[in-house]
C-alpha positions in Angstrom: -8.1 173.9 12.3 -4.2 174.4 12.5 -2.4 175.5 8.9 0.9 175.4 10.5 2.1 173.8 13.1 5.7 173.6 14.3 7.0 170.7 16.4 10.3 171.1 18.2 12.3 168.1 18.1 16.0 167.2 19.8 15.5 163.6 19.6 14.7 163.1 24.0 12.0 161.0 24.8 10.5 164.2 25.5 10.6 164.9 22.0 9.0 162.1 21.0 6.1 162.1 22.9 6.3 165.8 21.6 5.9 164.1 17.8 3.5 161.7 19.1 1.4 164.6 19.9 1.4 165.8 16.7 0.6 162.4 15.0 -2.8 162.1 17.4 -3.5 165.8 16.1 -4.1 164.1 12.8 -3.7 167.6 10.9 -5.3 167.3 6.7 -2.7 167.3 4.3 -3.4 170.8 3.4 -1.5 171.6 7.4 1.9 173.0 6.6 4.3 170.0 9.7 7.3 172.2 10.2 9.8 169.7 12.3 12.6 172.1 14.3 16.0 170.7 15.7 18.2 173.2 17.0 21.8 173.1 17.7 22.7 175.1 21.0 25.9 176.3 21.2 27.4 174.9 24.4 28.2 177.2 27.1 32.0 177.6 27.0 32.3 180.5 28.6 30.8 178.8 31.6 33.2 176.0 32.3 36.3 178.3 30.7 37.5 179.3 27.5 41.0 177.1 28.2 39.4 174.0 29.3 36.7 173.8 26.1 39.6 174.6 24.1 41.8 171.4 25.1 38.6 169.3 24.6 37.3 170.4 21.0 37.7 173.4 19.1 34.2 175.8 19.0 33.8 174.5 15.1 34.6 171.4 15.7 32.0 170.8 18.8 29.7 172.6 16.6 30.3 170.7 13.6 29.5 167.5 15.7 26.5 169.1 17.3 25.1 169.6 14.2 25.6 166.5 12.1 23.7 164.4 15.6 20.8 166.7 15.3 20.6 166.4 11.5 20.4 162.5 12.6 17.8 163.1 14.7 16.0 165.4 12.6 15.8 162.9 10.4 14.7 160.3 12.4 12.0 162.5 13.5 11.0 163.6 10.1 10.4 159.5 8.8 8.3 159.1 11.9 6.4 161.8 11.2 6.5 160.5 7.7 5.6 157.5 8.8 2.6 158.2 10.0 1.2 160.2 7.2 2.5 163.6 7.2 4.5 165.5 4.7 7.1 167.4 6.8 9.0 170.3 6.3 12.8 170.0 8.3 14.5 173.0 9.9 18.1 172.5 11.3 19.1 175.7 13.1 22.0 177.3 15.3 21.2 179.2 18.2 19.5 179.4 21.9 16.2 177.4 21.3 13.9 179.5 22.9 14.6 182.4 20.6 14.6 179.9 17.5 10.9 178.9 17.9 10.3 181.9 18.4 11.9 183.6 15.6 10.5 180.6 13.1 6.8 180.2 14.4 6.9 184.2 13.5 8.2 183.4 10.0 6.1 180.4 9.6 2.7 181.8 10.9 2.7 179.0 12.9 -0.8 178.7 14.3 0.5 175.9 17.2 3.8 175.2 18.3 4.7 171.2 20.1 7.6 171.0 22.7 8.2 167.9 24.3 8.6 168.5 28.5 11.6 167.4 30.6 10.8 166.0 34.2 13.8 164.9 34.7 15.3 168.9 35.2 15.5 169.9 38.6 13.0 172.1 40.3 16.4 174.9 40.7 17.8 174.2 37.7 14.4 175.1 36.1 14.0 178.0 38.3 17.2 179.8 37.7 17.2 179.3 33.9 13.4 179.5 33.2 12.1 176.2 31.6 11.2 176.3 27.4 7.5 175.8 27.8 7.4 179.0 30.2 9.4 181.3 28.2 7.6 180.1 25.3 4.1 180.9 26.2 5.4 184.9 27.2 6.8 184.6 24.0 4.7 183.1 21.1 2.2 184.7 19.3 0.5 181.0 18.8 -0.8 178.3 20.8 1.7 176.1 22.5 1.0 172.8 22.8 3.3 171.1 25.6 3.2 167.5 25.0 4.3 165.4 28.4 5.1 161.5 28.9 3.7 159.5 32.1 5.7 160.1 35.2 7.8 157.6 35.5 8.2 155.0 38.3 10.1 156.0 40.9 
């Protein structure tokens, strides 16, 4: 039986099913529901300093990057709610990977729930790694990876 579990959440459908896999878990009440959002820093430095900088200042892009995932962090939280679970909500800063990492090791988090993209292409995935692969070298848990139907193409 799981006494923490930590569900990443960004508010994709993804995500969702990611929550949904919690909710079918059907943990007791005594299971600690940890529900991560994390805000990732866009990648200025990629498209240029100067051209991020006529769009939005770094604070300001942040600042708006983090109110939408405290929306959606609290969306996910009353549908966890919703279905019976007290949740704990964690709102973050930082590369994702390394923030469920660093909070499954403070948690003790004995499974961790990621939602999977499809939608990523196969290079994209390749050349950047995807989540649920860098996860499972890095966890010290078990990683659930919770995955929608394929859609219709």
């Amino acid at each position: 039986m799981y006494k923490q579990i930590l569900v990443a959440y960004n508010g994709s459908p993804e995500s969702r099913v990611a929550l949904r896999e919690c909710l079918q878990l059907a943990p007791p009440a005594s299971t600690g529901i940890h529900l991560l959002a994390v805000v990732n820093p866009p990648p200025y430095l990629l498209v240029g300093e100067f051209a991020a900088a006529a769009v939005l200042s770094v604070e300001e892009g942040l600042t708006a990057e983090r109110e939408r995932m405290a929306r959606e962090l609290e969306a996910g939280a009353a549908m966890l709610a919703a279905g019976g679970l007290t949740v704990t909500p964690h709102l973050e800063v930082g590369e994702p990977v390394s923030v469920i990492e660093e909070l499954a090791g403070e948690l003790k988090a004995d499974l961790v729930i990621v939602g999977h993209s499809r939608q990523k292409p196969l290079a994209l995935r390749w050349w950047r790694g995807s989540t649920d692969t860098l996860l499972v070298e890095k966890l010290r848990c078990s990683l659930l990876v919770a995955s929608g139907p394929v859609a219709a193409e």
